[in-house]
N, C-alpha and C positions, 0 to 999 in steps of 0.2 A: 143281423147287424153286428157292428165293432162292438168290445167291448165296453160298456161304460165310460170307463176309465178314457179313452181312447176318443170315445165320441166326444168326449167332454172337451178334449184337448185341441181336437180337430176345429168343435168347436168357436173355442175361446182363439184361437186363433185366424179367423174366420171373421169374428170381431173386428179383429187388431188392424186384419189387410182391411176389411169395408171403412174403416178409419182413415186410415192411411191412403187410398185411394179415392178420400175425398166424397164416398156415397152416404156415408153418416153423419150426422154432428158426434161431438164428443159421446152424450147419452141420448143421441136416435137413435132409431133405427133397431131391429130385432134380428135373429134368426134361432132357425132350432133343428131339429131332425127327432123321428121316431124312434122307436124299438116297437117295429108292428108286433111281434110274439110276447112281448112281456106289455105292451100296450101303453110304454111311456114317452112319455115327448120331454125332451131337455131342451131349456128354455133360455133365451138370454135374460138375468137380473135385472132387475126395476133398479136406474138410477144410476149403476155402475159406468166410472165413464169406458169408452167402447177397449181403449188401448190398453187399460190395466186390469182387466177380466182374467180371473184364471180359472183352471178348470174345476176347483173346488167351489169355484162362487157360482156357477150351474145350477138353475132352479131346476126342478123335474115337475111335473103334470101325468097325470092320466088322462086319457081319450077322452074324456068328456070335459077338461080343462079344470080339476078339481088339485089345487098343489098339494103335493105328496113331500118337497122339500124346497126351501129357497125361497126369494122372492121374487116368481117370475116377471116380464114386461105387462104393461098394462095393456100389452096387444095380444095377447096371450089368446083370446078367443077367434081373433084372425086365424093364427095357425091351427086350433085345433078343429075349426069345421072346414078347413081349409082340408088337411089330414081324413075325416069323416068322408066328406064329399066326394076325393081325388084319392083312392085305395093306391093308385103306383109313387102317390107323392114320397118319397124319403125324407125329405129336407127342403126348410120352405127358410127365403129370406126377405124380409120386409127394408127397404132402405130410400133415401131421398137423392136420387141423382140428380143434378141440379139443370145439366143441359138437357135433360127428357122431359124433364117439367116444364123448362125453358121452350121447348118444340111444343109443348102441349096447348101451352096458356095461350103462344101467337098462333093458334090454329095449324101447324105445321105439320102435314103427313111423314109419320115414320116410315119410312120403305126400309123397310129390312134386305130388300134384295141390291141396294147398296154396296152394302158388304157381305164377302163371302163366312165371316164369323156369325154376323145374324142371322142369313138365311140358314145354318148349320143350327145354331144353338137356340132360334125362336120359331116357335109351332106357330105361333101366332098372336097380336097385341089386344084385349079388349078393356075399356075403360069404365071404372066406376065412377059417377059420378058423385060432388063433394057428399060426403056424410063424418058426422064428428069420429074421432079415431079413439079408440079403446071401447068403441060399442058394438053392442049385438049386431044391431043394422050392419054393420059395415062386415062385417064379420060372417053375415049369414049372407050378404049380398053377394060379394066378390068371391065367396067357395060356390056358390050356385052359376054366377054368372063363369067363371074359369068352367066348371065344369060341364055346365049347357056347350059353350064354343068352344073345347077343347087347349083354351089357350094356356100358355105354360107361365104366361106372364100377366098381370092385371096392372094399369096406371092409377093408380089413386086420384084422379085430378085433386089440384090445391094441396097435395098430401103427399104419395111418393108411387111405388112401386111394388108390387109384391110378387116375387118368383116362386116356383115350388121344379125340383128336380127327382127324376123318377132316378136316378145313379144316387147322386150325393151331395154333401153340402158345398161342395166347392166348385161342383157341375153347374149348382146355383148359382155360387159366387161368378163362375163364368157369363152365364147365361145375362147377370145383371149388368155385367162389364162389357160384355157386347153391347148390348144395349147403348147404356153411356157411351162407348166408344162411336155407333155409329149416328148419337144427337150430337155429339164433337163434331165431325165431320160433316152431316148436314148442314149444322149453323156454318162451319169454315168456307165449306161450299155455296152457300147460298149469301154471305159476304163476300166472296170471292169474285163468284159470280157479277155482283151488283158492282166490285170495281173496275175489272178486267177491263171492260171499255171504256174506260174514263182515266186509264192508268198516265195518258200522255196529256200535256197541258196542252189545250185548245188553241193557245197562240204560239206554242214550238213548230216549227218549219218540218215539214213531211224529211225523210232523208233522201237523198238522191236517189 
């Protein structure tokens, strides 16, 4: 791994874009990355809102989710059996994208094959179903359930998302952006769709 310093920065920066790109609230949403050889996980802080995080305000954890500095998120035990479960995970990012939850609630299949970004950056979608968030349950569910189906991605129904990237934290960040990128487009599509025949008013005169 990068140095501390470095991962910290990466980061708190990391934050700022899932902010800015509309997948977090102010103070949702987490992300973190390990140090598999020194066996620490740096955390995003409980409460900080997402865009003013620096990399001094960096909780740390140990593998077993026990905090070492900081005050990590209260999803903290997501990532760390998340991390246990998934030995290639690097970097896991937890976030509420609004148009994937949007496709999920109205029953709507994600086809990843869509777009050439999801089929690239999604092994595959599998869904927990609601459990309250900052618990064990939730926590020991969706790192079991990822790792049973090999999936790179979990949907939280009523809740959000949670990535983990075998590269890095921004591979993540990719990975979640695809995603929302291709619920954008389905929902555009499938309103599109419903008007495209209806575009012409029923009593306008055919053209010659």
């Amino acid at each position: 791994m990068e140095s501390p310093e470095a991962g910290k920065a990466r980061l708190a920066d990391v934050l700022r874009l899932l902010y800015m790109r509309g997948l977090v609230q102010v103070k949702g949403g987490n992300a973190s990355i390990i140090d598999r050889a020194g066996g620490l996980i740096y955390i995003t802080p409980s409460g900080t809102p997402k865009h003013t995080v620096k990399p001094e305000d960096i909780a740390v954890l140990d593998i077993d989710g026990n905090t070492i500095s900081g005050s990590p998120s209260s999803e903290h035990m997501l990532h760390s059996h998340i991390y246990k479960a998934i030995r290639e995970a690097k970097a896991i990012i937890h976030a509420h994208p609004p148009h994937t939850l949007a496709l999920v609630e109205a029953g709507i299949n994600i086809d990843t094959s869509l777009l050439a970004e999801a089929r690239h950056k999604i092994k595959c979608l599998t869904k927990i179903p609601p459990i309250k968030p900052g618990t064990l349950e939730l926590a020991e569910t969706t790192a079991r359930k990822m790792r049973e189906t090999g999936c790179n991605i979990a949907i939280l129904e009523r809740h959000g998302v949670v990535a983990y990237s075998a590269s890095d934290i921004y591979d993540a960040l990719d990975t979640i952006e695809a995603l929302e990128d291709l619920a954008k487009i389905i929902i555009a599509k499938t309103v599109l769709g419903k008007l495209a025949p209806n575009t012409r008013d029923p009593q306008e005169q055919p053209p010659l």
